[in-house]
GUDOVEX-387579 format. One record per residue (C-alpha): residue number from 0; residue in three letters; x, y negated, z. Coordinates in steps of 0.001 Angstrom, whole numbers, plus 500000, padded with zeros to 6 digits. Each point is the difference from the previous one (the first is absolute). Last residue first. Layout:
PT;NUM;ALA;X;Y;Z
...
REM end
This chain:
PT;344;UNK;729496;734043;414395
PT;343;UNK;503402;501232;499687
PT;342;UNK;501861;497326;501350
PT;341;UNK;497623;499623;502643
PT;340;UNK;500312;503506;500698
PT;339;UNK;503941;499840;500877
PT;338;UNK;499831;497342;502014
PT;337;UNK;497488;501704;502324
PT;336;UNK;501708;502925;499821
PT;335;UNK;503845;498210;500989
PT;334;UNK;499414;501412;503059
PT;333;UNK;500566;503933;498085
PT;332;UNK;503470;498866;499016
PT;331;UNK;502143;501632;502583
PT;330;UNK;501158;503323;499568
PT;329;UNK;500971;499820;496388
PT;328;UNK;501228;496875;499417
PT;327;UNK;502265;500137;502920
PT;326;UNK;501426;503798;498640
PT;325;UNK;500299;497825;496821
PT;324;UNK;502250;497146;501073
PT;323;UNK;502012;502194;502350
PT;322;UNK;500674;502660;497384
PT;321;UNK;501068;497374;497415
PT;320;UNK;502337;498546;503047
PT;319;UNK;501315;503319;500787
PT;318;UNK;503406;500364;498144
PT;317;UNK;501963;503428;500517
PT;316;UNK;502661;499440;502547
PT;315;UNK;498219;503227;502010
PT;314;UNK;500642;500418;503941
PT;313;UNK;498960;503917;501173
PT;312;UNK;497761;499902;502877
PT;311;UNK;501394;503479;501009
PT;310;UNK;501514;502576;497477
PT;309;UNK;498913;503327;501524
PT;308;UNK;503179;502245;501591
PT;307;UNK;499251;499327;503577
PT;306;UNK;496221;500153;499578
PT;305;UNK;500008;503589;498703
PT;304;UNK;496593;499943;498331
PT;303;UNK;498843;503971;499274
PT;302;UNK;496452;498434;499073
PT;301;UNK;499350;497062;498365
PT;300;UNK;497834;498311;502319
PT;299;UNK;496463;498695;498941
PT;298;UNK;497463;497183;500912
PT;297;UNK;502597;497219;497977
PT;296;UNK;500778;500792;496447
PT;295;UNK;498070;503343;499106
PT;294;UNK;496554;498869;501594
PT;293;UNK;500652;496593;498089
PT;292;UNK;501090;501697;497183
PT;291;UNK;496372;502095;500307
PT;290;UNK;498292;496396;501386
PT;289;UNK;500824;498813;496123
PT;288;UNK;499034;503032;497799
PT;287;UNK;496525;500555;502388
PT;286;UNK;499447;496332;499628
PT;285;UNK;499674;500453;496322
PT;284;UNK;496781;502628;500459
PT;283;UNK;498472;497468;502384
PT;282;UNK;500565;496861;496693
PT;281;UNK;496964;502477;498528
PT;280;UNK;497647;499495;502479
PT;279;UNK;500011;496169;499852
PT;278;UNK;500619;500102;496254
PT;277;UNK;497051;502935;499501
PT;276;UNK;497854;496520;502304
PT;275;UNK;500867;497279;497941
PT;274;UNK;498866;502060;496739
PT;273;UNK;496672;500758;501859
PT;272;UNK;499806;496568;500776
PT;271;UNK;500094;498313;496507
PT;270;UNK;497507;496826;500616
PT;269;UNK;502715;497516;498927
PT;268;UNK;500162;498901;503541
PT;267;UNK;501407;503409;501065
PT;266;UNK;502013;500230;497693
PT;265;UNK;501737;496887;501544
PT;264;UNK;499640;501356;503740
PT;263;UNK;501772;502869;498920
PT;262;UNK;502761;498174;497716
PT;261;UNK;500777;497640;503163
PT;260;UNK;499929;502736;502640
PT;259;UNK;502458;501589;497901
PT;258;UNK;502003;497122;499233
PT;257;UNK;499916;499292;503848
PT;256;UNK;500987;502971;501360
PT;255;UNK;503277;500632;498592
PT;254;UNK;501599;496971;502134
PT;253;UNK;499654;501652;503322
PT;252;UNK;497342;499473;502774
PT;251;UNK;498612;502289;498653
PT;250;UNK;500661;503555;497942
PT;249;UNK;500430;499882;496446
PT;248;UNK;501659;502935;498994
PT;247;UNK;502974;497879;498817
PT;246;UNK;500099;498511;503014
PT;245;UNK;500102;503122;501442
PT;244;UNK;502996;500825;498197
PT;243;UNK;501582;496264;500531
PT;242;UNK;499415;501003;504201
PT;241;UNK;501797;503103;499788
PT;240;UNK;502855;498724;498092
PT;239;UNK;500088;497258;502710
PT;238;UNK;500358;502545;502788
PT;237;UNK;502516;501716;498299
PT;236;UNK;501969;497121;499221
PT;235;UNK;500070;499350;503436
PT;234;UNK;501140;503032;500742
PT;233;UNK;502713;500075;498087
PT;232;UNK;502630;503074;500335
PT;231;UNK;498073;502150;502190
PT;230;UNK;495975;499000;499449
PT;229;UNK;501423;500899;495821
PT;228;UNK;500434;503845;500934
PT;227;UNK;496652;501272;499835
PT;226;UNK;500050;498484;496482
PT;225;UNK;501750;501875;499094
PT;224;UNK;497950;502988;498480
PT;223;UNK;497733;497581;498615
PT;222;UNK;502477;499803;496789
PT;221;UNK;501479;496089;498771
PT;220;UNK;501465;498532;502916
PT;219;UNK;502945;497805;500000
PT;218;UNK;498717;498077;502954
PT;217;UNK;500798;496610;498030
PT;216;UNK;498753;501439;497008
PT;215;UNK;496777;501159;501857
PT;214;UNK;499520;496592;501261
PT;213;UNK;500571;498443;497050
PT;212;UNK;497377;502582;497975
PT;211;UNK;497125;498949;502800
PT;210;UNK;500265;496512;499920
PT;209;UNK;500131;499944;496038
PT;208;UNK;496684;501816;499668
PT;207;UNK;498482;497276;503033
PT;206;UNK;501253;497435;498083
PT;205;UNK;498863;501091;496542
PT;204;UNK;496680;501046;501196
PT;203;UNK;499479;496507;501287
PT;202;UNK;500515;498697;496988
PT;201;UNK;497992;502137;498011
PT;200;UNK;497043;499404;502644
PT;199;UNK;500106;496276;499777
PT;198;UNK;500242;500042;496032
PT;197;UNK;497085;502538;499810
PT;196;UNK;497990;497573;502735
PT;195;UNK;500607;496940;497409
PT;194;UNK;499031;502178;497028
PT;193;UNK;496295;501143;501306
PT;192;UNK;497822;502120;498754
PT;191;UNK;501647;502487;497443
PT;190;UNK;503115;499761;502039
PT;189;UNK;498744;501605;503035
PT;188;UNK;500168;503588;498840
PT;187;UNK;502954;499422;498205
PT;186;UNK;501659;498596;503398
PT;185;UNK;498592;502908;502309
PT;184;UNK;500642;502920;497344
PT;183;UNK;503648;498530;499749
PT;182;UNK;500141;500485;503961
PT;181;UNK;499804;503545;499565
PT;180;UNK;502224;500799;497247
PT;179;UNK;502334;497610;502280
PT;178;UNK;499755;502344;502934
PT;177;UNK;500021;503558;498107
PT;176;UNK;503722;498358;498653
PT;175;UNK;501027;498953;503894
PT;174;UNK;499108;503726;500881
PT;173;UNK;502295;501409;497276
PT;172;UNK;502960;497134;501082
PT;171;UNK;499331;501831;503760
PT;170;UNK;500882;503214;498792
PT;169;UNK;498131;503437;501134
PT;168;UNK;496714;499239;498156
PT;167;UNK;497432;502256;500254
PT;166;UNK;498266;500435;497008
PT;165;UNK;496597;499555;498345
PT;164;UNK;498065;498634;502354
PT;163;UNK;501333;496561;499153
PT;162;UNK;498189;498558;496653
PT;161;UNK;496735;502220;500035
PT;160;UNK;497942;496799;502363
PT;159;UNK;501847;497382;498213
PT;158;UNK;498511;501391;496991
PT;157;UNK;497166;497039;500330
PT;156;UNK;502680;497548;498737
PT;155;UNK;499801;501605;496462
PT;154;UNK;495781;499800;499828
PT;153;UNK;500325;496369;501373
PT;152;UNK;502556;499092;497306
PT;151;UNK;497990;501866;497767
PT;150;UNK;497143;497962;500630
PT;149;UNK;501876;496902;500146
PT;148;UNK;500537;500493;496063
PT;147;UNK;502459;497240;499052
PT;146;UNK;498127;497465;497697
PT;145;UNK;501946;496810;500675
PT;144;UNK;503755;502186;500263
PT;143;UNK;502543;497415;501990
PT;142;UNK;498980;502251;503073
PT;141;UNK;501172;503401;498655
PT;140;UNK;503117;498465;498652
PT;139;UNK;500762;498159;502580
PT;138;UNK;499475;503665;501946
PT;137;UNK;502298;501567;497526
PT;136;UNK;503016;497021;500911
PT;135;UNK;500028;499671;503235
PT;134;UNK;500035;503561;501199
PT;133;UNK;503554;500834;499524
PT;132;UNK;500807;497020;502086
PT;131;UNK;498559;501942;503590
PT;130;UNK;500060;504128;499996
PT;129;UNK;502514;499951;497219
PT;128;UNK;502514;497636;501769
PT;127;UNK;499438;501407;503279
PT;126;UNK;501007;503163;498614
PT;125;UNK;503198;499000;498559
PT;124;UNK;501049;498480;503263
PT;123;UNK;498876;503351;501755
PT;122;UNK;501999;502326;497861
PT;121;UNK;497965;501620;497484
PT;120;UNK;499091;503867;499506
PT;119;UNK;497170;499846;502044
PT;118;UNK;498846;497147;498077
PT;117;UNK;499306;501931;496632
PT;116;UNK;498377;503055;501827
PT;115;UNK;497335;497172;501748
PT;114;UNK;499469;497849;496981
PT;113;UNK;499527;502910;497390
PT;112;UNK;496574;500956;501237
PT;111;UNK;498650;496342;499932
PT;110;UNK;497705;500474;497302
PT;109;UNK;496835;500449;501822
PT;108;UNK;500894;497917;501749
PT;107;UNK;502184;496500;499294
PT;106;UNK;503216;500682;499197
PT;105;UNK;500905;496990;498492
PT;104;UNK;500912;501226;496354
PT;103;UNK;496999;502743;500079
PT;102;UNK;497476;497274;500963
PT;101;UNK;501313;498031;497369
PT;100;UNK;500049;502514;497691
PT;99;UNK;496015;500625;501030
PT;98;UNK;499075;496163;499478
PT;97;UNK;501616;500200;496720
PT;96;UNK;498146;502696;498849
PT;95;UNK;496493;498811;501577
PT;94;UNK;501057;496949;497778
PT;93;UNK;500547;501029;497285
PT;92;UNK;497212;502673;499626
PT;91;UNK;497027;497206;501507
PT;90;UNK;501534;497211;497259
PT;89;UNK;500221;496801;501607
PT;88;UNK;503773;499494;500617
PT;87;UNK;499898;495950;499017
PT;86;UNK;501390;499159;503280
PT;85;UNK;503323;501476;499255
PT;84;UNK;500183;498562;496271
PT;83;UNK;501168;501958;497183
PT;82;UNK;497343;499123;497778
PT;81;UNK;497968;501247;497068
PT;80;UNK;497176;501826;501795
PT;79;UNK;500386;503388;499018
PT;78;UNK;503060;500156;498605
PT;77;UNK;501460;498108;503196
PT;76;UNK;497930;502694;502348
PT;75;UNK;501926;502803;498163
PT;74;UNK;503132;498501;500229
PT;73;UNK;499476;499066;504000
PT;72;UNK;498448;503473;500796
PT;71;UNK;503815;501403;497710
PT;70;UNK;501764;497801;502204
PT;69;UNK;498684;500741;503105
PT;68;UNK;500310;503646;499410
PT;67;UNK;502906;499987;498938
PT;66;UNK;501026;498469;503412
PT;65;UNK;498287;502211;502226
PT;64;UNK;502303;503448;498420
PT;63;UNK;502913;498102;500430
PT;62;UNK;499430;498969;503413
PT;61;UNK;498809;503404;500791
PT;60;UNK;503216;501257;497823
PT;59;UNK;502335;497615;501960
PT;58;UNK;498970;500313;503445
PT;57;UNK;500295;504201;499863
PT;56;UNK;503638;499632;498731
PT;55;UNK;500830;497513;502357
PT;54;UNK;499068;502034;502835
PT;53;UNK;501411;502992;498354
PT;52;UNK;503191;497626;500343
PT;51;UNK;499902;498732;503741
PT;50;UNK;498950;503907;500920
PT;49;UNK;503031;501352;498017
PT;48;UNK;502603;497466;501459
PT;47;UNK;501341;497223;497637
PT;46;UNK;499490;497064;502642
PT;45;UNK;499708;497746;497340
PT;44;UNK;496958;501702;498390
PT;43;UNK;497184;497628;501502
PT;42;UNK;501597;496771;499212
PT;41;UNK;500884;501315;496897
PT;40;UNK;496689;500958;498671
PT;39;UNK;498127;496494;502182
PT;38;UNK;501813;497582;497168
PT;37;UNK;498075;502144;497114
PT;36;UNK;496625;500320;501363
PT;35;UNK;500043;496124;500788
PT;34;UNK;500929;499130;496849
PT;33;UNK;497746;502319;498363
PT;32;UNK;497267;497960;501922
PT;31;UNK;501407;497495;498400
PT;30;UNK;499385;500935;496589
PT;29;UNK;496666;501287;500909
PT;28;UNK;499353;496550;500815
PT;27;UNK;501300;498174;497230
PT;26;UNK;498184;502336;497662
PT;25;UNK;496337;499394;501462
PT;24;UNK;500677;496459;499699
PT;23;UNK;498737;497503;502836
PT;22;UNK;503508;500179;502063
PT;21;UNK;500372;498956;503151
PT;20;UNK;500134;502850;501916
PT;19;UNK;501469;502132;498139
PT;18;UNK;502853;497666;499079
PT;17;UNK;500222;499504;503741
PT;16;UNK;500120;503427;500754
PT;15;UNK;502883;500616;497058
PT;14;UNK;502207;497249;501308
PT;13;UNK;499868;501190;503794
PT;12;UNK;500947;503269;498837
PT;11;UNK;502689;498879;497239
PT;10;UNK;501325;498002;503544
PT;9;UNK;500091;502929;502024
PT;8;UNK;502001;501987;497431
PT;7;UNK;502545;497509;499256
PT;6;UNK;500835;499506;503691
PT;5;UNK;500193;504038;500372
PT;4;UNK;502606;499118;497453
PT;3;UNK;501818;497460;501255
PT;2;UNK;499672;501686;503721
PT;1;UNK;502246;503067;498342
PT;0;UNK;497882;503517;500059
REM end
């Protein structure tokens, strides 16, 4: 695919989040969700291998499939109530309908079964483009809505608990997918009671998600298999991929912590404890994905290694500054807490 046109793509995705996500009109924002839908096809596809293209397949009749749905909730709730405004959704069908396509368009469980088969078949740059932008635009949705049932939110992020034990996944863009469904459930969750906290927590998401993918780019690593291997030709990168993943997991003293510890300590207040506490034990069923690359990436030895023939500490030309900006982001944000929390509070 020629840069003008990857170029042309990228920018009709850019253009169709912000149309979502500024739009009041029911239409205008399906219309650029479309947008979105439509730019991510090719972007997906351009590798023309089967996997890339069933993967493209599957993406486009669940986003198909969520779509009419939102538009025939938002036709049905505008003949009900005579307007096509966002925060006018007030009819219980409507809006449970929209908040379920929505659910369906992000990934969030329990309608997140296409997310994991979809980014297997994706390249890494790809993937970290669903798993991060691709989000934008539903959850604006979700939050723009004034009478969005929180119940079902609630009753949607408690799945977490079903959302992983249902395969094993050999490819480390499969675990990366079962990592965003789970960190969705965290920023839904908390987005019902507090907006600043859900704006910390997205972001930080994002730089941890992006992190992770660069690294693995860099490494060229997409199946667990390999991993074994990355300690030979970068093992600094290895040790840094390690340290994103359980960042990701939320482990201190490293960046992931604190929008956990944040969003615990916020239910908390609100007098929701039991909630706080199936997060807590919940987020112990996502560190088994992360500490299982880990395990893979730098406590094991491929076996049958002939030393003289392995590429060692091999020099890439590939740029590293978005890599370095991130990876720093990642790992070292937790003092910023305090700072942090008083921008919440």
């Amino acid at each position: 695919m020629s840069p003008f046109i990857t170029l042309i793509l990228l920018a009709s995705l850019i253009l169709g989040t912000l149309l979502t996500m500024t739009s009041a009109h029911w239409m205008l924002a399906w219309m650029g969700l479309e947008m979105n839908t439509l730019a991510m096809l090719p972007l997906m596809a351009k590798s023309h291998s089967p996997r890339a293209v069933e993967a493209t397949v599957k993406y486009f009749l669940t986003q198909a499939a969520a779509a009419a749905t939102i538009l025939f909730a938002s036709t049905a709730n505008a003949w009900i109530t005579g307007e096509w405004n966002i925060y006018s959704t007030a009819t219980p069908i409507s809006t449970i309908a929209i908040t379920m396509a929505l659910a369906l368009k992000m990934g969030l469980a329990p309608m997140h079964m296409w997310m994991p088969q979809v980014m297997q078949g994706l390249d890494l740059p790809t993937g970290l483009i669903l798993a991060t932008w691709q989000k934008l635009a539903p959850f604006a949705l979700i939050v723009q809505m004034a009478h969005y049932p929180s119940t079902l939110l609630t009753v949607l992020d408690s799945h977490q608990w079903s959302r992983g034990w249902g395969a094993k996944p050999n490819t480390t863009t499969k675990n990366l997918a079962y990592s965003s469904i789970a960190h969705l459930g965290w920023i839904v969750t908390i987005s019902q009671f507090n907006q600043q906290l859900t704006m910390l927590v997205l972001i930080t998401y994002f730089i941890m998600t992006s992190a992770t993918f660069l690294v693995f780019k860099l490494m060229s690593t997409t199946k667990i298999n390999t991993l074994a291997m990355a300690w030979t030709k970068a093992p600094s990168m290895a040790a840094l991929a390690s340290l994103a993943l359980l960042s990701l997991g939320g482990l201190p003293p490293l960046t992931g912590f604190l929008p956990k510890w944040l969003i615990l300590q916020d239910l908390t207040a609100q007098g929701l404890p039991l909630t706080a506490v199936t997060l807590a034990l919940a987020s112990l069923m996502s560190l088994y994905f992360y500490l299982r690359l880990c395990y893979a990436m730098i406590l094991t030895t491929a076996p049958n290694t002939n030393n003289s023939s392995t590429p060692w500490r091999l020099q890439t030309k590939k740029n590293t500054v978005p890599l370095a900006a991130f990876m720093t982001s990642a790992l070292t944000l937790l003092p910023l807490a305090p700072l942090a929390q008083a921008l919440v509070n």
